[in-house]
mmJSON file of the N, C-alpha and C atoms, coordinates in Angstrom:
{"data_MODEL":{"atom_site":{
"group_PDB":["ATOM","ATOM","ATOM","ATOM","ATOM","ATOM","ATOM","ATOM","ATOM","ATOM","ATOM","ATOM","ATOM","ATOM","ATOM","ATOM","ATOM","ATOM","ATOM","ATOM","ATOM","ATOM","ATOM","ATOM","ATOM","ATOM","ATOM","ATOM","ATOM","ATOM","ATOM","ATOM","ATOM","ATOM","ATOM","ATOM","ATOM","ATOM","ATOM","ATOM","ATOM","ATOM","ATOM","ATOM","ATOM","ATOM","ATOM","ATOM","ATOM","ATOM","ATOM","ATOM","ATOM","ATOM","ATOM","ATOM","ATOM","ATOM","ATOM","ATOM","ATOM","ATOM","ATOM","ATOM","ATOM","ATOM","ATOM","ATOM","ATOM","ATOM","ATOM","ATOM","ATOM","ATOM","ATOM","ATOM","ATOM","ATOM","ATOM","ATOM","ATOM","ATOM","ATOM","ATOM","ATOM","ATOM","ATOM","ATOM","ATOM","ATOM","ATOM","ATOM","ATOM","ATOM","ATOM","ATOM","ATOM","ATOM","ATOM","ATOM","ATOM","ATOM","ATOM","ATOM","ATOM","ATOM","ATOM","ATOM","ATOM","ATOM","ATOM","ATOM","ATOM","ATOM","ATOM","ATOM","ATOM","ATOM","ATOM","ATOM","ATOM","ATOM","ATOM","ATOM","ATOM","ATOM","ATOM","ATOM","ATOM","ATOM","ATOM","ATOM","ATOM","ATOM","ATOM","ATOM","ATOM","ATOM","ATOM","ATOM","ATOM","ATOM","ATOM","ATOM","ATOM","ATOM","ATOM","ATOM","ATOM","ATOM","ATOM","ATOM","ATOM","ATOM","ATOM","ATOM","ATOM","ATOM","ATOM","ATOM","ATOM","ATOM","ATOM","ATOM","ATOM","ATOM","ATOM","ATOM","ATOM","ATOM","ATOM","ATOM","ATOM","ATOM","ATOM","ATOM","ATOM","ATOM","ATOM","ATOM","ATOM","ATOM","ATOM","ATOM","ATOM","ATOM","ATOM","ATOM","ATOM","ATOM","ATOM","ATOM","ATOM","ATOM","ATOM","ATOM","ATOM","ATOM"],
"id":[1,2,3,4,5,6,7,8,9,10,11,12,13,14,15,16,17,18,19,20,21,22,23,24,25,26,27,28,29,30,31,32,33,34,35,36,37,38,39,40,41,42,43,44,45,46,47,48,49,50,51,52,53,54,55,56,57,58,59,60,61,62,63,64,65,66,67,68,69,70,71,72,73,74,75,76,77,78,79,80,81,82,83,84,85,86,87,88,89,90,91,92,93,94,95,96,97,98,99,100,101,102,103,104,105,106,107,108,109,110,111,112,113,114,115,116,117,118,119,120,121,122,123,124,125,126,127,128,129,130,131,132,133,134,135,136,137,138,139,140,141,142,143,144,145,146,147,148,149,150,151,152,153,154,155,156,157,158,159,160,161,162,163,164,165,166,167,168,169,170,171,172,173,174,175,176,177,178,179,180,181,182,183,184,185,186,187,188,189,190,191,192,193,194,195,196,197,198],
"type_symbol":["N","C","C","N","C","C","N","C","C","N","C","C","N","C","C","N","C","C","N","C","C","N","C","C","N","C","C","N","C","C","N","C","C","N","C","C","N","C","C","N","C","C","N","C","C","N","C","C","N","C","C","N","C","C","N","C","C","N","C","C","N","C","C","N","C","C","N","C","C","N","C","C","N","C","C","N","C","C","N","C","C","N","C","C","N","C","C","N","C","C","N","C","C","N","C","C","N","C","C","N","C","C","N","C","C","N","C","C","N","C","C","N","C","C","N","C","C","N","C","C","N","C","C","N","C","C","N","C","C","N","C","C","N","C","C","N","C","C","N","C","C","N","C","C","N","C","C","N","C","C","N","C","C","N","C","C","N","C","C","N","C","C","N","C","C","N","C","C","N","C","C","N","C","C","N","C","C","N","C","C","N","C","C","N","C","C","N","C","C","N","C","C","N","C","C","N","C","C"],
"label_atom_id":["N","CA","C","N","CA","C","N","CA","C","N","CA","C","N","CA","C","N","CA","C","N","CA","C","N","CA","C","N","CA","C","N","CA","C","N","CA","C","N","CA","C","N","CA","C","N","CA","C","N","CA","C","N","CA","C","N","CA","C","N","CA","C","N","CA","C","N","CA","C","N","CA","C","N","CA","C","N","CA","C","N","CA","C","N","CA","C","N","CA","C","N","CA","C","N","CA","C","N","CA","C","N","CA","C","N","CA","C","N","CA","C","N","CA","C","N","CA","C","N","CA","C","N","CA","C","N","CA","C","N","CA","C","N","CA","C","N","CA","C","N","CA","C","N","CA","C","N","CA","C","N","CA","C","N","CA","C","N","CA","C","N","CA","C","N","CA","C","N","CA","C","N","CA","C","N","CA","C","N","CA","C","N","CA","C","N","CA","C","N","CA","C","N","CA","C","N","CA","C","N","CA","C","N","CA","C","N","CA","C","N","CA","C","N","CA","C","N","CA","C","N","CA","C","N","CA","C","N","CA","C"],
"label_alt_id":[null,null,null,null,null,null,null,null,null,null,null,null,null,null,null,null,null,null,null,null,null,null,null,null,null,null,null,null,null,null,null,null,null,null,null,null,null,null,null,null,null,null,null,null,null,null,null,null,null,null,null,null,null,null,null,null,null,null,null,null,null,null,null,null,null,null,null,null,null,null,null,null,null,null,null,null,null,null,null,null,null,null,null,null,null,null,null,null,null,null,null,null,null,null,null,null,null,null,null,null,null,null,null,null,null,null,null,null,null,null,null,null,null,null,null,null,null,null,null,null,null,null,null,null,null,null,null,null,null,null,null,null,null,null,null,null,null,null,null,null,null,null,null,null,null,null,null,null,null,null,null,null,null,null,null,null,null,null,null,null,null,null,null,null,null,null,null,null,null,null,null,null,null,null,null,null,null,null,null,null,null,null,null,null,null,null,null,null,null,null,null,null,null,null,null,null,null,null],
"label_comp_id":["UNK","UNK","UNK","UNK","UNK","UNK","UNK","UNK","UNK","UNK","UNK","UNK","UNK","UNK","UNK","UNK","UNK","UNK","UNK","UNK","UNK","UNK","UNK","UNK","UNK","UNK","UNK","UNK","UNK","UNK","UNK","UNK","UNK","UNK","UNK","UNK","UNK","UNK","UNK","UNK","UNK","UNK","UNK","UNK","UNK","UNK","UNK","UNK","UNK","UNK","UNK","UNK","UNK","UNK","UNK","UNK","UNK","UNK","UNK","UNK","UNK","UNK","UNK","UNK","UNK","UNK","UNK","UNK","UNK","UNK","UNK","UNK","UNK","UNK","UNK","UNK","UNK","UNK","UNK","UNK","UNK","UNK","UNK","UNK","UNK","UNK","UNK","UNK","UNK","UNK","UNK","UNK","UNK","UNK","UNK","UNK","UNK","UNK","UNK","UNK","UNK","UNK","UNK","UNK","UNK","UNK","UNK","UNK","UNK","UNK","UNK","UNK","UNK","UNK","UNK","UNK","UNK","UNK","UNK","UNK","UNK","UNK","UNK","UNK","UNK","UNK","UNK","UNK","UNK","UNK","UNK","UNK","UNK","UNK","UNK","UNK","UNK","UNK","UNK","UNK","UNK","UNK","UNK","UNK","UNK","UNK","UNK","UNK","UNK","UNK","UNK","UNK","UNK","UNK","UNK","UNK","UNK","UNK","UNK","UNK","UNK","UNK","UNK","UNK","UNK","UNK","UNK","UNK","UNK","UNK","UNK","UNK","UNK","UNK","UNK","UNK","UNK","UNK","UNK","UNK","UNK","UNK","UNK","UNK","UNK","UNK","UNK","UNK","UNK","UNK","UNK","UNK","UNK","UNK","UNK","UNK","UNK","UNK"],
"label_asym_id":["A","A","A","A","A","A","A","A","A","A","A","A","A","A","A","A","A","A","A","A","A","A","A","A","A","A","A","A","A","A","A","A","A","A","A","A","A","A","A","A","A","A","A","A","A","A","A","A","A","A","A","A","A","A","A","A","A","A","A","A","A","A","A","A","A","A","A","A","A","A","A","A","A","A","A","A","A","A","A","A","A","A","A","A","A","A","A","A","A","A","A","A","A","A","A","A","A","A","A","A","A","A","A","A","A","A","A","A","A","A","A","A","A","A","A","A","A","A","A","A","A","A","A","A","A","A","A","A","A","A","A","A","A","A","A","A","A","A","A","A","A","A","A","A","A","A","A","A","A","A","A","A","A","A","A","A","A","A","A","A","A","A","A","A","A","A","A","A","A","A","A","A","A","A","A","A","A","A","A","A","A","A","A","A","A","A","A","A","A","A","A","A","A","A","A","A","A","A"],
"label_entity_id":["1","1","1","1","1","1","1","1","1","1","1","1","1","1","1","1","1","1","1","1","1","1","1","1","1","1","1","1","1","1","1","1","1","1","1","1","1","1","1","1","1","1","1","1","1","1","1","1","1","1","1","1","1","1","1","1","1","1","1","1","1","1","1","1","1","1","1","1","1","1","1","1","1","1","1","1","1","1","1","1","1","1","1","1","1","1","1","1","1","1","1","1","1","1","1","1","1","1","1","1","1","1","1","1","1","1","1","1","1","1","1","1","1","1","1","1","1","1","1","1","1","1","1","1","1","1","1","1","1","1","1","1","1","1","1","1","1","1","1","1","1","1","1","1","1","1","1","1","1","1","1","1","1","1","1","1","1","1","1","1","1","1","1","1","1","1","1","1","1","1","1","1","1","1","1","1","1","1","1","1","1","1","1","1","1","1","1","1","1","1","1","1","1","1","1","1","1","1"],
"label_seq_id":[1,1,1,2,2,2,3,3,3,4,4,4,5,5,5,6,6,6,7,7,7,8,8,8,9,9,9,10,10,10,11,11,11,12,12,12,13,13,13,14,14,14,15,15,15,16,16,16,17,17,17,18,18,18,19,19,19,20,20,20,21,21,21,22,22,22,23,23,23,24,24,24,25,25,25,26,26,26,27,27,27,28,28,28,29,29,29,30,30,30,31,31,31,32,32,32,33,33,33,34,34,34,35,35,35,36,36,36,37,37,37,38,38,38,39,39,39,40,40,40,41,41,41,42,42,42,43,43,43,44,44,44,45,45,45,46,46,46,47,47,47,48,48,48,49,49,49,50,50,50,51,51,51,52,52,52,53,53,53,54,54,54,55,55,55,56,56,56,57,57,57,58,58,58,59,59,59,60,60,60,61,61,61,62,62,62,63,63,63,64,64,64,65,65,65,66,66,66],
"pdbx_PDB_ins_code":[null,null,null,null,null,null,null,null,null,null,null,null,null,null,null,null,null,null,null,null,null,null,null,null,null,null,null,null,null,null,null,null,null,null,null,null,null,null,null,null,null,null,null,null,null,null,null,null,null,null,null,null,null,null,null,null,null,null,null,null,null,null,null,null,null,null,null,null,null,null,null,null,null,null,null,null,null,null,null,null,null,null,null,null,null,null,null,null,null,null,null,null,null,null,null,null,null,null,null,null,null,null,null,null,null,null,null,null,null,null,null,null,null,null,null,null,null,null,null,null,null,null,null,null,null,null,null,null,null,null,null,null,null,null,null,null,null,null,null,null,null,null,null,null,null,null,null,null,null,null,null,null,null,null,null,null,null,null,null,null,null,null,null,null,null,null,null,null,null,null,null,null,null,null,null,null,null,null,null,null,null,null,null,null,null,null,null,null,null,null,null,null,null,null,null,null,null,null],
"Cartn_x":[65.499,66.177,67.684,68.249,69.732,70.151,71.592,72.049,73.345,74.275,76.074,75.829,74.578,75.283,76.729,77.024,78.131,79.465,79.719,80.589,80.581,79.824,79.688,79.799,79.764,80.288,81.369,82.198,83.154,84.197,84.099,84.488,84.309,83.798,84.248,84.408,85.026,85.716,84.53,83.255,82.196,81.796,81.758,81.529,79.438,78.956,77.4,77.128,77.309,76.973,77.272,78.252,78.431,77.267,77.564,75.951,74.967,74.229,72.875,72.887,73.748,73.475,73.392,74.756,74.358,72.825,72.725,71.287,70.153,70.109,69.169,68.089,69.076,68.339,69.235,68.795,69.435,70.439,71.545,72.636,72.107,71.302,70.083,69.288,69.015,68.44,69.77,70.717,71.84,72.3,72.569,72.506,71.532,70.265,69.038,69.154,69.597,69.728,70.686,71.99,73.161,72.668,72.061,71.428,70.636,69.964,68.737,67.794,67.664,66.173,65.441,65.966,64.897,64.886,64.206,63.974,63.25,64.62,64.296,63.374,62.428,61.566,62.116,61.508,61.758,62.846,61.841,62.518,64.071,64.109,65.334,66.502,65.87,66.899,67.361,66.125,66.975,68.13,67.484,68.29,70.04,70.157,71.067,72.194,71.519,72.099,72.663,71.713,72.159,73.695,73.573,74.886,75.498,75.732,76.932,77.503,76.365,76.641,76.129,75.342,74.795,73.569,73.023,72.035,71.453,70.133,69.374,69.636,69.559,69.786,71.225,72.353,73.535,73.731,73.006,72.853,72.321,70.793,69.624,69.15,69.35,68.502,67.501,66.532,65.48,66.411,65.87,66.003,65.717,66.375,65.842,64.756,64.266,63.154,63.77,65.162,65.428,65.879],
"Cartn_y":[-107.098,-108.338,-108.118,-108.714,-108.623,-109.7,-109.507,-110.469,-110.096,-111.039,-111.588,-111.726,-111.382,-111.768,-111.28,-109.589,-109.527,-109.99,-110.267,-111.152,-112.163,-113.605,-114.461,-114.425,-113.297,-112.903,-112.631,-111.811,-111.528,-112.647,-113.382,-114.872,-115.418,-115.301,-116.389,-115.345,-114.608,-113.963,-113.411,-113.421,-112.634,-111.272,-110.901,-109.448,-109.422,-108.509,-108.535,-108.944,-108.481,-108.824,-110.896,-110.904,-112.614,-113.632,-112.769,-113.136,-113.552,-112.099,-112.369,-113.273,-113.492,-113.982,-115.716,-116.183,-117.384,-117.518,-116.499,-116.556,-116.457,-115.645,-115.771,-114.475,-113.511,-111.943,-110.31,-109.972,-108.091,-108.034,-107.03,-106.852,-105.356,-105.249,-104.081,-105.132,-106.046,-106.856,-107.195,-107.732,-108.157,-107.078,-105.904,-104.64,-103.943,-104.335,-103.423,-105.027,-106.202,-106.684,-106.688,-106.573,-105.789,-104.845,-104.031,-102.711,-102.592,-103.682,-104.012,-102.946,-102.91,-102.365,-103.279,-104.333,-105.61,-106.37,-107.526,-109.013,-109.491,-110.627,-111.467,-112.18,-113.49,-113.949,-115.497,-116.038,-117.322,-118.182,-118.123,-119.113,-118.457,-117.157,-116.583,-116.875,-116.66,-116.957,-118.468,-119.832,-120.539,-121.008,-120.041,-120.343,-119.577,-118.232,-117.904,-119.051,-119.599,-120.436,-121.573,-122.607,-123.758,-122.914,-122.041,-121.841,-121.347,-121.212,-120.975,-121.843,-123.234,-123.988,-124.225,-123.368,-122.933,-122.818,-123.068,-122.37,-121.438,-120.971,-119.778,-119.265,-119.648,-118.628,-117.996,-118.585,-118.33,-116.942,-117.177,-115.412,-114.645,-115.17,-113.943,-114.172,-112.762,-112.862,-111.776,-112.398,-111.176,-109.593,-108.33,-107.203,-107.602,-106.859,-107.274,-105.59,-104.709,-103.993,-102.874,-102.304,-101.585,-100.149],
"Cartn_z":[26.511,26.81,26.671,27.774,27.805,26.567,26.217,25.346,25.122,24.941,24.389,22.817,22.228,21.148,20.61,20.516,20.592,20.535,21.703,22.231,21.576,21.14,21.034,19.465,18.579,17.528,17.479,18.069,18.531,18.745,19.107,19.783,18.539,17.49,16.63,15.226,15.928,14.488,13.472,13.69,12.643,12.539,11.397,11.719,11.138,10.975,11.325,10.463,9.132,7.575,7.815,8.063,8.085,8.6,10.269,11.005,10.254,10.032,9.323,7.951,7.336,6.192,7.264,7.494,7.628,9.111,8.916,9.888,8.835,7.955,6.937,7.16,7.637,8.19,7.728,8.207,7.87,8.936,8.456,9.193,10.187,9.502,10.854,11.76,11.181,12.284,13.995,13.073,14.112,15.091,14.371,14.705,16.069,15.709,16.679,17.781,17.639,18.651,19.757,19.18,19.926,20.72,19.737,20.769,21.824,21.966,22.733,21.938,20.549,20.541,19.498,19.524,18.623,19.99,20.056,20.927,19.563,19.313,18.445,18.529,17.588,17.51,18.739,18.681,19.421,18.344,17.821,16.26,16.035,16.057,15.641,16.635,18.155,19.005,18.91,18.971,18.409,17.671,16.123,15.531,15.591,16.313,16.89,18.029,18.939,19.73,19.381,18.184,17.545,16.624,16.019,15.054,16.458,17.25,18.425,18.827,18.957,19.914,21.275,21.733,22.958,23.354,24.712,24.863,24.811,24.456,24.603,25.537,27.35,28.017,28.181,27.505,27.272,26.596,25.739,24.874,25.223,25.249,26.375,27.707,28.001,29.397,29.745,30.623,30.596,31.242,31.205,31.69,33.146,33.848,35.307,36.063,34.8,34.801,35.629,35.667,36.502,35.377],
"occupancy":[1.0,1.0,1.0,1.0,1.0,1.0,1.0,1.0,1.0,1.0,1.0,1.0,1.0,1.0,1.0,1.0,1.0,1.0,1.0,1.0,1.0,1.0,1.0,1.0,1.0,1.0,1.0,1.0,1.0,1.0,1.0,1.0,1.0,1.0,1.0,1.0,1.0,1.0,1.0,1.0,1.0,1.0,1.0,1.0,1.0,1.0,1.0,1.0,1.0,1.0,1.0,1.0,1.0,1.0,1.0,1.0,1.0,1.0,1.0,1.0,1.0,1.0,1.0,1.0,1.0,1.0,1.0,1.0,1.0,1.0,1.0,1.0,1.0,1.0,1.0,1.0,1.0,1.0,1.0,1.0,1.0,1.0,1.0,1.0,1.0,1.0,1.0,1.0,1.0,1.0,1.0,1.0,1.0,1.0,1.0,1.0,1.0,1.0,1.0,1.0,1.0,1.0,1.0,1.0,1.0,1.0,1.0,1.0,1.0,1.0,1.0,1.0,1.0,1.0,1.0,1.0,1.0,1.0,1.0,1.0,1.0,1.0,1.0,1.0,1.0,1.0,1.0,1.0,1.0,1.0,1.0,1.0,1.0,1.0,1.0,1.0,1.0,1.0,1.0,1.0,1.0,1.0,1.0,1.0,1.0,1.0,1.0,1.0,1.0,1.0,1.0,1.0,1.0,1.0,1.0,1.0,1.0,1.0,1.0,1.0,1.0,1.0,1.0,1.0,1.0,1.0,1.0,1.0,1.0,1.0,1.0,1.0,1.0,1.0,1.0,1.0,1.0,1.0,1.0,1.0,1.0,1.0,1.0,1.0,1.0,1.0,1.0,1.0,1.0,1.0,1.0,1.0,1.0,1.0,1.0,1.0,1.0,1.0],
"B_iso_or_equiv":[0.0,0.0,0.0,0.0,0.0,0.0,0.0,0.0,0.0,0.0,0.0,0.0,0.0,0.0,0.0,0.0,0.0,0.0,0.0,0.0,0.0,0.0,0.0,0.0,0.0,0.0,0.0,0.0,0.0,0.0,0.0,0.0,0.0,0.0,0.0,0.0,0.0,0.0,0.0,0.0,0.0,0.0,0.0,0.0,0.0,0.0,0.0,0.0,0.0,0.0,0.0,0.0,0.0,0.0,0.0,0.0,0.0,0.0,0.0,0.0,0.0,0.0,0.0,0.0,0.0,0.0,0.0,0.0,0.0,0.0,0.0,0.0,0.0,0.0,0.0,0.0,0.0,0.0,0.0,0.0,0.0,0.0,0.0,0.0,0.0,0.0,0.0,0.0,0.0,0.0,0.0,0.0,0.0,0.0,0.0,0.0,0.0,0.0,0.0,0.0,0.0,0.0,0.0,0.0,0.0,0.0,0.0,0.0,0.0,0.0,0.0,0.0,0.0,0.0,0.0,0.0,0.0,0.0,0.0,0.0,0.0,0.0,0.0,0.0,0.0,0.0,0.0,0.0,0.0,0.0,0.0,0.0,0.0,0.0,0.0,0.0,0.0,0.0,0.0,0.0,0.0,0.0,0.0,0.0,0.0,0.0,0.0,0.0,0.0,0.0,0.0,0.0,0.0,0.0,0.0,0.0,0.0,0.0,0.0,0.0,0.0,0.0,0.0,0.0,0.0,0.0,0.0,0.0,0.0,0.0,0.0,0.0,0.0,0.0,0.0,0.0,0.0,0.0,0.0,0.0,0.0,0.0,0.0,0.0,0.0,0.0,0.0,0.0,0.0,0.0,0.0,0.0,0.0,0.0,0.0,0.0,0.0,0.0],
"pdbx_formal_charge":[null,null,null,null,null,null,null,null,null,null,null,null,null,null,null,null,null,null,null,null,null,null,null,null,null,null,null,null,null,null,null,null,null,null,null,null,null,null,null,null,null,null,null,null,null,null,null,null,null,null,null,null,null,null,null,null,null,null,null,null,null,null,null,null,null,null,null,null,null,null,null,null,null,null,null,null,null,null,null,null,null,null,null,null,null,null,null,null,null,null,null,null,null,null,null,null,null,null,null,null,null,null,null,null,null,null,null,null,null,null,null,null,null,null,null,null,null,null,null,null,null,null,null,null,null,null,null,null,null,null,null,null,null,null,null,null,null,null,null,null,null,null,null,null,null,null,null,null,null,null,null,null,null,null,null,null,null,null,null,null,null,null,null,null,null,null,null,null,null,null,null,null,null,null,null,null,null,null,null,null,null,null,null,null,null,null,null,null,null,null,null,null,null,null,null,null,null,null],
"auth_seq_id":[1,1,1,2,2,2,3,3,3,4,4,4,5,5,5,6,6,6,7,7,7,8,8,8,9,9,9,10,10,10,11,11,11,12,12,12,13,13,13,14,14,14,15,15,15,16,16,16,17,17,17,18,18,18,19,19,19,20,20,20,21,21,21,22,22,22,23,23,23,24,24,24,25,25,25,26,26,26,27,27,27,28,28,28,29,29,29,30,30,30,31,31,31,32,32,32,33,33,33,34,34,34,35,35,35,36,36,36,37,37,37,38,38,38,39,39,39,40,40,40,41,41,41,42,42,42,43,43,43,44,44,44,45,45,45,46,46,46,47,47,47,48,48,48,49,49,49,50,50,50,51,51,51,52,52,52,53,53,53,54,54,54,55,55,55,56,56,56,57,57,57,58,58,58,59,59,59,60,60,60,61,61,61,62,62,62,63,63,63,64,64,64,65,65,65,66,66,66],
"auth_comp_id":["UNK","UNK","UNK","UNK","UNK","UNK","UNK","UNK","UNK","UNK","UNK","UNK","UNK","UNK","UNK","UNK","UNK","UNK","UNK","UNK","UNK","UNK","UNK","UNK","UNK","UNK","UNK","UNK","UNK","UNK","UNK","UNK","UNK","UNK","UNK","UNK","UNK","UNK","UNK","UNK","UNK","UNK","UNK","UNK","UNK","UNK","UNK","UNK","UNK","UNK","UNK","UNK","UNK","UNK","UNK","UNK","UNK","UNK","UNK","UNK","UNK","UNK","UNK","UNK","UNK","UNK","UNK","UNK","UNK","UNK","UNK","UNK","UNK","UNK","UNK","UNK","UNK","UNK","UNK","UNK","UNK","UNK","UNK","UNK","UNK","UNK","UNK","UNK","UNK","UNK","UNK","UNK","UNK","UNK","UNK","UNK","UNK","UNK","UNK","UNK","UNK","UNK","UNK","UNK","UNK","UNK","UNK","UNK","UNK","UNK","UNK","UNK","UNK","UNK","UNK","UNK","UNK","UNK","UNK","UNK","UNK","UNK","UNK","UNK","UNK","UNK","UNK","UNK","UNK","UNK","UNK","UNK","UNK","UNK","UNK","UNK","UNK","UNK","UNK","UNK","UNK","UNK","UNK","UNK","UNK","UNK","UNK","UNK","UNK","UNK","UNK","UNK","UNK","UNK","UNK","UNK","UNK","UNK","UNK","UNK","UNK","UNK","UNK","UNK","UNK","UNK","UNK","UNK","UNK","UNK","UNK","UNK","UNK","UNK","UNK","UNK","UNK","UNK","UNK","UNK","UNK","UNK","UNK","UNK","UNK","UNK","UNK","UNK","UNK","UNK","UNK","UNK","UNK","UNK","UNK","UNK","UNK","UNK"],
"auth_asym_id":["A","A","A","A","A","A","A","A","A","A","A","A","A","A","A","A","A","A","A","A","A","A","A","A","A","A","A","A","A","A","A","A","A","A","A","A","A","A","A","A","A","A","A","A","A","A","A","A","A","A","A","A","A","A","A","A","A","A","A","A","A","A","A","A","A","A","A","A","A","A","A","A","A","A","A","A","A","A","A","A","A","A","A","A","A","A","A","A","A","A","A","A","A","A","A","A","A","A","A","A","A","A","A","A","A","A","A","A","A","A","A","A","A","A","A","A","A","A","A","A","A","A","A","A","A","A","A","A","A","A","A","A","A","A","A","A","A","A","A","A","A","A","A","A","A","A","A","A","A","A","A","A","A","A","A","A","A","A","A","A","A","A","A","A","A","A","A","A","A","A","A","A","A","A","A","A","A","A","A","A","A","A","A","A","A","A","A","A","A","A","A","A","A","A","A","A","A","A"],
"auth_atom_id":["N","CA","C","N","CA","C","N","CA","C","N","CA","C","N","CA","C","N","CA","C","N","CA","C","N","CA","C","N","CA","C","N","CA","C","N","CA","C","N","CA","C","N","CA","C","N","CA","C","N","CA","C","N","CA","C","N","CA","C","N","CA","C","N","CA","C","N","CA","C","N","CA","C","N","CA","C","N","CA","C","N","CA","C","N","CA","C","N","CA","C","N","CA","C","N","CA","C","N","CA","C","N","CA","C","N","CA","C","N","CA","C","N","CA","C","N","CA","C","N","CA","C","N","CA","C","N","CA","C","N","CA","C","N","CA","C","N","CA","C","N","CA","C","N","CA","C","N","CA","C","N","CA","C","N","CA","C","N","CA","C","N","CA","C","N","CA","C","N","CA","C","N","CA","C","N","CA","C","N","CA","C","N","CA","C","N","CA","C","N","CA","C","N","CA","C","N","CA","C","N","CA","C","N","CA","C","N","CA","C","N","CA","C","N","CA","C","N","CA","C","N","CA","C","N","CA","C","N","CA","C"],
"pdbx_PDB_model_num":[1,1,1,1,1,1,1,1,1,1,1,1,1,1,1,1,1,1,1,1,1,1,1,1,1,1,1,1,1,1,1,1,1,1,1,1,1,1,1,1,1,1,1,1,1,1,1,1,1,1,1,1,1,1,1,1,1,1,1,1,1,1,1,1,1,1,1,1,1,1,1,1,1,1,1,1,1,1,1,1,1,1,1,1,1,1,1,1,1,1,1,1,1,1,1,1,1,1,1,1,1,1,1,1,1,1,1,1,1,1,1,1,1,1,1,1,1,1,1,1,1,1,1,1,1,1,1,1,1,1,1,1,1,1,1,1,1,1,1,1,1,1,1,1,1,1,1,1,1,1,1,1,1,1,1,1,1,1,1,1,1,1,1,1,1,1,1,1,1,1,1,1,1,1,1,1,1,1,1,1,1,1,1,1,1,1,1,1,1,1,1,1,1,1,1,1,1,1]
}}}
């Protein structure tokens, strides 16, 4: 799954450790999602989007399998 989280960290001044805590996760978690080698839970992406401000598909998007 594609994703801004990044950016959208980036954009508000957080660095990963910050992330996850007020997310309530591992700074390897925030980490392997940047990377594309996690796809967060549903629940998680929620809760990613509500602390942005934003929609879900704003952050993720499917791979387009290429």
């Amino acid at each position: 799954m594609n994703n801004k989280l990044k950016v959208y960290r980036a954009l508000h001044d957080l660095t990963q450790e910050q992330l996850a805590v007020a997310l309530g996760v591992t700074r390897q978690t925030i980490i392997a999602i940047e990377k594309k080698k996690y796809d967060p839970s549903l629940d998680l992406a929620f809760k990613i989007a509500r602390y942005f401000n934003v929609t879900i598909e704003e952050i993720f998007s499917p791979d387009d399998g290429r």
